[in-house]
C-alpha positions as CSV (number, residue, x, y, z in Angstrom):
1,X,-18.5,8.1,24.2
2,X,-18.5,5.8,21.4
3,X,-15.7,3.2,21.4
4,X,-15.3,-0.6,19.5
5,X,-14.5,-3.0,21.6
6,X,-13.1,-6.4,19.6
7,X,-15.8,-5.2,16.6
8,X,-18.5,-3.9,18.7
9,X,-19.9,-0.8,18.7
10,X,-19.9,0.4,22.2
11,X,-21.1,3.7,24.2
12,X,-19.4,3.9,27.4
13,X,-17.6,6.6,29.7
14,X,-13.9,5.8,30.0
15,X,-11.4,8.2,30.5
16,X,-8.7,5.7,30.1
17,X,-8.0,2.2,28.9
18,X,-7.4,0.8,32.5
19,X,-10.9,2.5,33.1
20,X,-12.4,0.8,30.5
21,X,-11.1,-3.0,31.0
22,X,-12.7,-2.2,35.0
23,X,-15.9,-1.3,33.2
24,X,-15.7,-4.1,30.8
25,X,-14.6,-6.2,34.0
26,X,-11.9,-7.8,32.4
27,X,-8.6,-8.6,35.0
28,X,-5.5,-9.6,35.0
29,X,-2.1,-9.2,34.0
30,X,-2.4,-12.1,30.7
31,X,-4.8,-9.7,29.0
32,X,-3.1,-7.7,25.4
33,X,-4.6,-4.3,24.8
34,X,-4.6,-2.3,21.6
35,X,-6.3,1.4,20.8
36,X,-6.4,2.3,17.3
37,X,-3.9,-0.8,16.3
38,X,-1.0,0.6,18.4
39,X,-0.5,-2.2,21.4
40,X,-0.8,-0.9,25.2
41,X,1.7,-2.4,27.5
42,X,-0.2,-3.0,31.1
43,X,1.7,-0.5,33.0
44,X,0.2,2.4,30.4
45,X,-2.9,1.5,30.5
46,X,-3.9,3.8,33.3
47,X,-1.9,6.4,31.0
48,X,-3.3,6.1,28.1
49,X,-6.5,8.5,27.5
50,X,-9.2,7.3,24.9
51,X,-11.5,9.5,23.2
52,X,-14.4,9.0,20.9
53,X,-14.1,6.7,18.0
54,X,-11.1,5.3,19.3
55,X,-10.9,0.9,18.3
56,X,-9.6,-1.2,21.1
57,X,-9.2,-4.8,20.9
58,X,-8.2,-7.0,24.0
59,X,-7.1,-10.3,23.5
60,X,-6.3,-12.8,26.0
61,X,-4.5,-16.3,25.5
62,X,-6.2,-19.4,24.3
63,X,-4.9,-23.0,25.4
64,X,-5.8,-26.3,23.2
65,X,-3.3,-27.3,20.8
């Protein structure tokens, strides 16, 4: 399926968001998830279905000042 992934154009097989991060191999409980611009709380990401076309962002916390 095609998905974007923080602006890239990506063909993967995910049936869900949690799916996806494994995939992706992204882990832990810092990261932020969005699909489509709606924001995915951790404990729905196993929940939440994605389907082609869908836009997911992840975004994880930056130190420096």
């Amino acid at each position: 399926m095609k998905l974007t992934v923080n602006g890239e154009a990506l063909e993967l097989d995910a049936d869900n968001l949690a799916d996806l991060l494994a995939k992706l191999d992204y882990e832990g409980d810092w990261l932020a998830t969005a699909v489509n611009g709606d924001l995915v709380h951790r404990e729905e990401r196993a929940a939440h279905p994605l389907k082609e076309g869908d836009r997911i962002e992840i975004l994880s916390p930056m130190q420096g000042g």
